[in-house]
N, C-alpha and C positions, 0 to 999 in steps of 0.2 A: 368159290371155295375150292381149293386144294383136293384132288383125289390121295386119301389117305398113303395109299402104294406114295403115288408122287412124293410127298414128303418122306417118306423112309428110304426111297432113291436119292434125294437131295441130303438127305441127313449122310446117308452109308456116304457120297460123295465128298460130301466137306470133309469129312470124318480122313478119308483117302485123300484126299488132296494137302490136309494137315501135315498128316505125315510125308507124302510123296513130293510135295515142292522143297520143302526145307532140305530131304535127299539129293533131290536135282540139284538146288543149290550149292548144297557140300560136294558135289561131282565140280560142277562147272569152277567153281573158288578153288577146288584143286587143280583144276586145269588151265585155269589164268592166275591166278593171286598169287601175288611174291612171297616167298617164305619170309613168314616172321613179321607180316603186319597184320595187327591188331584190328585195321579200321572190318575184319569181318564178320565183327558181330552189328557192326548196322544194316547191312542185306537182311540180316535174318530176325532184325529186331521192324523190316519195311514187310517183311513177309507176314509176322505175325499181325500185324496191323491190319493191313490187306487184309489176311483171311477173319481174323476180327471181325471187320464193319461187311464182309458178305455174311460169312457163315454165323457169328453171334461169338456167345461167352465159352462152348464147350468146343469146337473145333481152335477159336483162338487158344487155348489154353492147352490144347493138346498140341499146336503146332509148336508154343512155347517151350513144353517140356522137351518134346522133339528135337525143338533147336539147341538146347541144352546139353540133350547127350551126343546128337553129334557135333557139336564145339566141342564140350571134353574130348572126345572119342577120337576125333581128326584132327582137332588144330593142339590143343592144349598138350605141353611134355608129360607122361610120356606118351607119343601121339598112339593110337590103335589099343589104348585101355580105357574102360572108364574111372583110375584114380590121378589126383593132380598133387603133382609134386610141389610147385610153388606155392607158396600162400597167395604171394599176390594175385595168380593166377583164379585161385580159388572165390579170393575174394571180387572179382572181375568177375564169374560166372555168375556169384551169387547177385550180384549187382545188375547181371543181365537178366539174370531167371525174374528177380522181380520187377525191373523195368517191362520184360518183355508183357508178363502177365499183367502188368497194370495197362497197358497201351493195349491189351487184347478185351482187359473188361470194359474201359473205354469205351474201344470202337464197337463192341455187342450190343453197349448201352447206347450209345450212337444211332446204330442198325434197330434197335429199338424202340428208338423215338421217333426213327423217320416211317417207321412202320406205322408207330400208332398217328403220327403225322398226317399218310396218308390214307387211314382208315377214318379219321377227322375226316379230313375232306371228301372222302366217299361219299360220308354220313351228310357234309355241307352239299353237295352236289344232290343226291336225292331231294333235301329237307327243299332243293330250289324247285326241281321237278314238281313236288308237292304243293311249290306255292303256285307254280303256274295253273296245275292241275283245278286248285284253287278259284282262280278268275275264270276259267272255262266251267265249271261245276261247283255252284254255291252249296250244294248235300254234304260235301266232304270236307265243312268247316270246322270237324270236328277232328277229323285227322289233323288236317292241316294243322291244329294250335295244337296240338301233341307232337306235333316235326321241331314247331316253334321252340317249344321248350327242349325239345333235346337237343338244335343246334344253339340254345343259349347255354344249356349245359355242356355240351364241345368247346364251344367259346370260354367258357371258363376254366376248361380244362386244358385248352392249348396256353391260357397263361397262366397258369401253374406248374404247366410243363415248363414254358420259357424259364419260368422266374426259379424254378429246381434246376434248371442246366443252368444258368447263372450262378446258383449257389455251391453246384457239384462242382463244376469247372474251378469255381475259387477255392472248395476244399482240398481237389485234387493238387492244385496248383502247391499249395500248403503242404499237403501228405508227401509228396515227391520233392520238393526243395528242401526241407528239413532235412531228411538225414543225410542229403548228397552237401549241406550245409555241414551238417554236423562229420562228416567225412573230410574235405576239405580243411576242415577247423583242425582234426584230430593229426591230419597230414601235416599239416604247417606247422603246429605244435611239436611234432615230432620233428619235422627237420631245424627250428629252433639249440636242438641240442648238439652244443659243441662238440660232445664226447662221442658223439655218432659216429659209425664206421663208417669206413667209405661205400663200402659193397650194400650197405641197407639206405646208407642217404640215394645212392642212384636209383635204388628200386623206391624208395619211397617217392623222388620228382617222379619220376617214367607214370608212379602210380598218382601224385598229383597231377597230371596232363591228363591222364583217361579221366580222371574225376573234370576235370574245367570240360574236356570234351561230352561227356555225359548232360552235366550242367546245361549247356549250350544246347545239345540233342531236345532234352525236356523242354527247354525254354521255347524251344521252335516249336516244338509239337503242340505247346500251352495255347503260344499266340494262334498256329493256324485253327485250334479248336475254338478260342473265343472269335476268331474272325468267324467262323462257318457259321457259329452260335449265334453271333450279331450280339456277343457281348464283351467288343471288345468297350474300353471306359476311355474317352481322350481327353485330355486337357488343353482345348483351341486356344492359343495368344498370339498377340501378334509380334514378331522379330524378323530383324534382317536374315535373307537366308543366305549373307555372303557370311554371318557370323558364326550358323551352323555349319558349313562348311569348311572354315575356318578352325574349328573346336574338331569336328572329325579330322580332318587333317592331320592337328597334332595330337589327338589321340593315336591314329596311324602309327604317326613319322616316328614316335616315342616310341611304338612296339617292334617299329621296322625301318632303323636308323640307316639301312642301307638303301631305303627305296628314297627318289624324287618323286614330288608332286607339286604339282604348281596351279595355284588361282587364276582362275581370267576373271575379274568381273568389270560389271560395265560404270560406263561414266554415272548412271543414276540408281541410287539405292535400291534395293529391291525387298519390298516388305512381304510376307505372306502370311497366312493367317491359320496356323497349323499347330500341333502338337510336338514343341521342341524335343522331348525325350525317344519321341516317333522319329520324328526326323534324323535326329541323331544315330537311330538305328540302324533308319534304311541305308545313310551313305555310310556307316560304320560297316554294314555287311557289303556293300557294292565295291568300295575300297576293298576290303577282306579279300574277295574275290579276285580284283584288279591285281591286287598282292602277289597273290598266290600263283596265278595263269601267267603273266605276262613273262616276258622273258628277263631272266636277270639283268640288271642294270639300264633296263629303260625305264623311261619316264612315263608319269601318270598324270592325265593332267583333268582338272574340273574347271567347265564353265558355267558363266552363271548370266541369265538376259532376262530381260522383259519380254514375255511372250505378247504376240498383240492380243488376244484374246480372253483378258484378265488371269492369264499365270505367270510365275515366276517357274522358270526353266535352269534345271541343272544338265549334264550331260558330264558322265564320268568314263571315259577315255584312255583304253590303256593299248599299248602295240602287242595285244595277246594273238590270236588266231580269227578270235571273234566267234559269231554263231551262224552256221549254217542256214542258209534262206528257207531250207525244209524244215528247221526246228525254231524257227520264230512264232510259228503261231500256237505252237506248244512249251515251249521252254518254259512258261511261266505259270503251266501246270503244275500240281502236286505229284510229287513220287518222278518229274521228269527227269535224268540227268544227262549231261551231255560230257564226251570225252573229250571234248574241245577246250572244255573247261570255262564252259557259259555257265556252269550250274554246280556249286562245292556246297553252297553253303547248306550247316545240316548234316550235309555227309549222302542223304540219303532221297534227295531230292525237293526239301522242304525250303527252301531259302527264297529263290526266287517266287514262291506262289507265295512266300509272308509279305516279301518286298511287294507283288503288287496287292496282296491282301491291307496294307499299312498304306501305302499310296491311296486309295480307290476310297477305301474307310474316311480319305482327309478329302474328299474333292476333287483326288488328283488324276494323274494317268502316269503307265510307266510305256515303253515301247522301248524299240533295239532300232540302230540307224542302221542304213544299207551302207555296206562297205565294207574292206579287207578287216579293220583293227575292230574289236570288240568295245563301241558305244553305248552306254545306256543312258536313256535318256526320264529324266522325272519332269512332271508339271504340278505345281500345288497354287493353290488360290491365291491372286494377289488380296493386300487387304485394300479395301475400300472405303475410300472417305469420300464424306462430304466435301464439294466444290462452295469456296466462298469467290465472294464477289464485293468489289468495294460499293460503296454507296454513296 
């Protein structure tokens, strides 16, 4: 147990650290960040997070607000007040204020669960001690079946826990898509109108883009929660994976008419036995990536083999910079990012830990090749049949 002081030292600290990274951050953003990009409310929507799932619901919440006023205060025109002159602008904060606060109750509720998590397993760890105690001393049979029953009651209580973070995670999923839906909807709607001025249609796309980009932010944050939760839901079937790769591609090619890419597949089919909508994801964001980093005007290229070892093997290949031999065994951590530009997607460091969180969830594995160009490489399950024989 906690020395009461202790906890009032750790509380005054989160409490200080709330407020005092989100500062640091606004110094440092002023000291490198281009004037006039936008991408700076994701630093500060990674910070509330972080302090979130250490500190709980009431430091998250204060780093929120915090990060609030100094975005108005420092980035938003006119910069060093705190009123905002653009709507859109306004309507951008308020869309970060309660993103930021929803990803801070999250991660407390998060911090909460793995607490009472491991105060389970404390209780499971003793209730063992006791049975041992048990077989050495028949007298203490009476404790003993009082342990029993309180770790059937734990037991019951870790899946009621599960099966509530199953069902928060799907509400949450619901409460946050809705009105970035209903935002989106109200966007396009309005750019619909012929009679629009010029000067409101460009703020209105500029403000549809942050909306797909928000969209996209939640949607990673959803998947890496139900991955961590172990509730993510897949749909195993079997399909060629030169077909999914094929369907990514020209999803691609259609968004990005000026990039090449090219298939290598091999002389023999390759079946696997995986979650096509998954699949389409992970080379959807690996391409994204490949996109984005690589140098203009070269090529991107996907192979596809039989691995010997029952997988089907992709490898997506682009002539970017690649990833540094020091940040290979972390890149594919959460919150990693690299300026290499091994790691975009997100924004804020969530891409690649989804990719191999979606990978690993099917069977599979992800890994990075050794060499100058930026490789990545996926393995998913072949499917397996029955061997017939004539007779």
């Amino acid at each position: 147990m906690h020395h009461p002081l202790s906890r009032t030292v750790r509380t005054v600290l989160l409490h200080t650290l709330a407020i005092g990274v989100p500062a640091g951050l606004t110094v440092l953003l002023h000291l490198t960040w281009l004037s006039g990009n936008r991408n700076y409310l994701y630093p500060y929507l990674g910070v509330v997070a972080i302090i979130g799932m250490v500190g709980g619901a009431s430091p998250a919440f204060l780093a929120a607000v915090t990060s609030f006023l100094l975005v108005d205060y420092s980035f938003v025109p006119p910069v060093g007040t705190l009123t905002i002159a653009d709507s859109t602008d306004l309507l951008n904060l308020i869309v970060f204020l309660g993103t930021a606060g929803i990803i801070g109750f999250q991660s407390s509720r998060r911090l909460r669960a793995q607490h009472q998590a491991e105060l389970l397993a404390s209780h499971l760890a003793e209730a063992n001690v006791h049975l041992e105690q048990l077989n050495r001393d028949q007298a203490e049979a009476a404790s003993v079946a009082v342990s029993l029953a309180q770790t059937r009651q734990e037991v019951e209580v870790l899946k009621r826990t599960d099966r509530l973070r199953r069902e928060l995670i799907a509400n949450v999923s619901h409460e946050l898509r809705t009105p970035l839906t209903n935002l989106l909807m109200g966007t396009t709607s309005l750019l619909d109108d012929p009679n629009l001025p010029g000067g409101v249609r460009t703020t209105l796309r500029m403000l549809e883009g942050e909306e797909h980009r928000l969209a996209r932010l939640v949607g990673d944050m959803l998947d890496l929660a139900r991955l961590e939760a172990g509730a993510l839901d897949l749909t195993l079937t079997e399909f060629s994976l030169a077909d999914a790769v094929d369907s990514a591609r020209e999803r691609f090619v259609t968004l990005h008419p000026e990039r090449t890419v090219s298939v290598a597949t091999p002389d023999e089919q390759v079946d696997i036995d995986a979650d096509w909508d998954r699949v389409g994801q992970i080379l959807d964001n690996l391409l994204s990536n490949a996109g984005r980093f690589a140098p203009p005007g070269t090529p991107i290229t996907i192979t596809i083999e039989r691995g010997s070892r029952g997988f089907g093997i992709v490898h997506v290949v682009d002539e970017g910079p690649g990833v540094p031999k020091e940040l290979r065994e972390t890149v594919f951590e959460r919150f990693v990012t690299d300026s290499t530009g091994a790691e975009d997607i997100g924004g804020i460091g969530l891409g690649l830990a989804i990719v191999k969180g979606l990978v690993e969830a099917q069977g599979g594995h992800v890994w990075i090749e050794d060499g100058s160009r930026s490789d990545f490489g996926l393995s998913f399950p072949l499917v397996v049949r029955a061997s017939t024989q004539a007779t």
